[in-house]
Phi, psi and omega in degrees: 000154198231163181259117195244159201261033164280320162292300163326330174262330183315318184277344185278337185280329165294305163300357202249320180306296193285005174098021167264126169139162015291151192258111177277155174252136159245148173292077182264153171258025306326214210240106234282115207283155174326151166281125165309148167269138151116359175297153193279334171232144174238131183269118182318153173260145175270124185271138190265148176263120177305076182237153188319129185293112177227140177300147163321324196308304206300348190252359159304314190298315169264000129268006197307195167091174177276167184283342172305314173317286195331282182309329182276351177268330163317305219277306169296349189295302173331298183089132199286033136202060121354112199242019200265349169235208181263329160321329169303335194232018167282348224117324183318206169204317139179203218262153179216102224267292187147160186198177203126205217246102169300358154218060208268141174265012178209130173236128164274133172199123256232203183230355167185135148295160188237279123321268211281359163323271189318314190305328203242344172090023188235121157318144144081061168245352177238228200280344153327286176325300176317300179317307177285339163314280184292008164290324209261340193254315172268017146294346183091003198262166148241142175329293189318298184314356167210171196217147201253141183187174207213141170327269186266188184309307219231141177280146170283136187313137154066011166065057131318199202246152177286115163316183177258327192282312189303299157328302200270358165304326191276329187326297182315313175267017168292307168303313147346315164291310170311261181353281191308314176293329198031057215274152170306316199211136186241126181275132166256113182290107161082155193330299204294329169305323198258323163278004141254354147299293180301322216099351194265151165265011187253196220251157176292337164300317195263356171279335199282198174043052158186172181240163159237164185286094160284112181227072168349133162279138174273158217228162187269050151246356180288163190246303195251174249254153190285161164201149156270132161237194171289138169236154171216147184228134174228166166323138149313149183286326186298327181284289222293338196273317182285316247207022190330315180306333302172321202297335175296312194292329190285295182304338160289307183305355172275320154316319206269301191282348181288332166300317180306287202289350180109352198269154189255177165246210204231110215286129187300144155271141186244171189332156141081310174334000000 
């Protein structure tokens, strides 16, 4: 039996009714048996939520499609004046979802929009945005071949920094994005991005210069199969404008992703040419 996808949000609009969610998917293998006593390790149980058994059809119904579909059923769920945090009512103007190439092998993803963000409804459009432009143009790439997207949504009042409730309410669907793109290598631009993509408290000196191992947790609207990619973390365009000196350092961790991906960069002209 197949599910079409006005039932999927009618049942997902429901768990959201009664305070359940993000409805995450775990994987089982059957049932794992009780620990014995006097066994050497018991593993605290993490409490689980108890929920109605939905079938593969639901989750077909709601990623099926090419990834342009995928994301736009992401961007509806959301919903165009989305009320799930206090942002909604800080100010905004409206959800500023992310854009590029839905099968980009390198993703940026930044920590909130801002003034001309919110105004234009697109990440990376004012002067940050330039800046991460010429980063992304000196890399050999165009803005179009990868896609930009932010912790949360929603601008935060006065571009503050996103609270913890905000992040992880905008969190599920971002990874939803993650998921449907499956980018190689996901860039996280500045601290917040990158200690809420990891999990981590530390300082940008110990994040920079390496990749780590990325696997989106998966939510039960994903369809298709889990994957891991590369993350790497460097300064915000935003930070490199206050701070220019910083810039050369942001062009290694870039460096670092362009060797991954293969990539050259685009050879300079010179005078008189």
């Amino acid at each position: 039996m197949t599910l079409d996808r006005n039932l999927v949000r009618e049942r997902l609009q429901f768990y959201r009714e009664l305070g359940i969610g993000p409805l995450y998917r775990r994987e089982t293998h059957g049932i794992a048996s009780p620990a014995l006593p006097g066994s050497e390790v018991e593993k605290p149980c993490e409490p689980e939520l108890t929920l109605p058994v939905i079938d593969d059809s639901f989750r077909v119904a709601a990623g099926g499609g090419d990834r342009d579909a995928q994301l736009r059923i992401i961007l509806d769920d959301i919903g165009p004046n989305c009320q799930r945090c206090k942002l909604a009512k800080l100010g905004r103007k409206q959800i500023v979802f992310g854009t590029g190439d839905p099968h980009a092998e390198l993703m940026f993803i930044g920590e909130g929009p801002g003034a001309d963000e919110d105004a234009q409804g697109l990440p990376f459009v004012g002067r940050a945005g330039q800046l991460l432009n010429n980063m992304i143009t000196a890399m050999g790439l165009k803005r179009e071949q990868v896609y930009i997207a932010n912790i949360v949504k929603c601008r935060p009042p006065g571009n503050r920094t996103p609270e913890r409730d905000e992040c992880d309410t905008c969190s599920p669907f971002l990874m939803r994005q993650i998921q449907v793109i499956r980018p190689k290598v996901i860039v996280a631009l500045g601290a917040t991005a990158a200690k809420n993509l990891l999990g981590v408290n530390d300082s940008m000196a110990s994040m920079r210069g390496r990749f780590y191992d990325f696997s989106p947790p998966r939510t039960l609207m994903d369809a298709s199969e889990g994957f891991s990619c590369k993350l790497a973390v460097t300064y915000h365009p935003a930070f490199l404008l206050r701070d220019p000196r910083q810039k050369k350092e942001a062009w290694k961790d870039l460096q670092m992703v362009m060797r991954y991906l293969g990539l050259t960069p685009p050879k300079r002209e010179t005078e008189g040419s």
